[in-house]
C-alpha positions as a printed Julia matrix, in Angstrom:
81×3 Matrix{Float64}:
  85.77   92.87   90.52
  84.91   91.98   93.76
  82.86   94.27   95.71
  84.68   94.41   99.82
  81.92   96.15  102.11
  84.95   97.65  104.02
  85.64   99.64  101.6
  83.31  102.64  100.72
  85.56  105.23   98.14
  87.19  103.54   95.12
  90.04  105.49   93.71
  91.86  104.41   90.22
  95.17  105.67   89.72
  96.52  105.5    86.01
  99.35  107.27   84.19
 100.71  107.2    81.05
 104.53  106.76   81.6
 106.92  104.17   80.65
 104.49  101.23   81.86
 105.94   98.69   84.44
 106.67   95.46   84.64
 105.2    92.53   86.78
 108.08   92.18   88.51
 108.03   96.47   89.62
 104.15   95.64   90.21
 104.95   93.93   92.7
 107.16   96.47   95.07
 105.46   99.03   93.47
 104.65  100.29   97.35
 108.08   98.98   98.5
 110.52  101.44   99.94
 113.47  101.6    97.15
 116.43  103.89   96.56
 116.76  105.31   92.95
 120.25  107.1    92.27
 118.46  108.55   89.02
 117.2   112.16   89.86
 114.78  110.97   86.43
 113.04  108.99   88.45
 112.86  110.34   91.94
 113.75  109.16   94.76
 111.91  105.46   94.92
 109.95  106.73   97.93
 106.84  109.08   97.04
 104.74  105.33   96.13
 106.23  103.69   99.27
 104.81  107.31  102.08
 101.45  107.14   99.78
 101.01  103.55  100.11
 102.08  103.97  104.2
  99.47  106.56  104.44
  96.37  105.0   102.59
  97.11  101.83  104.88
  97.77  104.14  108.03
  93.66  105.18  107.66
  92.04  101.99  107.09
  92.95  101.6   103.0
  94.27   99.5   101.34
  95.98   99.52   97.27
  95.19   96.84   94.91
  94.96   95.5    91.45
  98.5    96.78   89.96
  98.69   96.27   86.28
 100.64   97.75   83.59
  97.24   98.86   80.72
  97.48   97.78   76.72
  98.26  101.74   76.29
 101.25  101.5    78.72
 101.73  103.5    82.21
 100.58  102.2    85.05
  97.15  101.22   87.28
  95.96  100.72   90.36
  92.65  100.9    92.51
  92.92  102.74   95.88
  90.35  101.47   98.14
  89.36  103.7   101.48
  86.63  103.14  104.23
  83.9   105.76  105.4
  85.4   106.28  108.31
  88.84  106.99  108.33
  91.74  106.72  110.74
């Protein structure tokens, strides 16, 4: 893993739902309307990724792990906003 100097905090997200595929990985942040109250509205990943970006972060590295769920690293500066 590549180290960015822009970056100061490193935050990994995991949990151990259903798992994802690549396809989801990839509008995982994407604004998306779910008509299943099981899984929420599609919007809660879409405001969090908004708001990391909105203070200098940024989300990477989106995998699905061996033990299913999902991953990803949120990266945020020293100084932000």
């Amino acid at each position: 893993m590549e180290c960015d100097q822009r970056f100061r905090y490193r935050l990994r997200v995991t949990d151990t739902g259903y798992g994802i595929s690549k396809k989801q990985a990839s509008g995982m942040f994407q604004a998306r309307r779910s008509g299943r109250s099981l899984h929420g509205t599609g919007l809660g990943l879409y405001i969090s990724g908004q708001l990391i970006e909105a203070i200098g972060g940024r989300v990477e590295g989106v995998m699905q792990p061996l033990w299913g769920g999902a991953c990803f690293d949120v990266l945020l500066p020293e100084e932000m906003g």
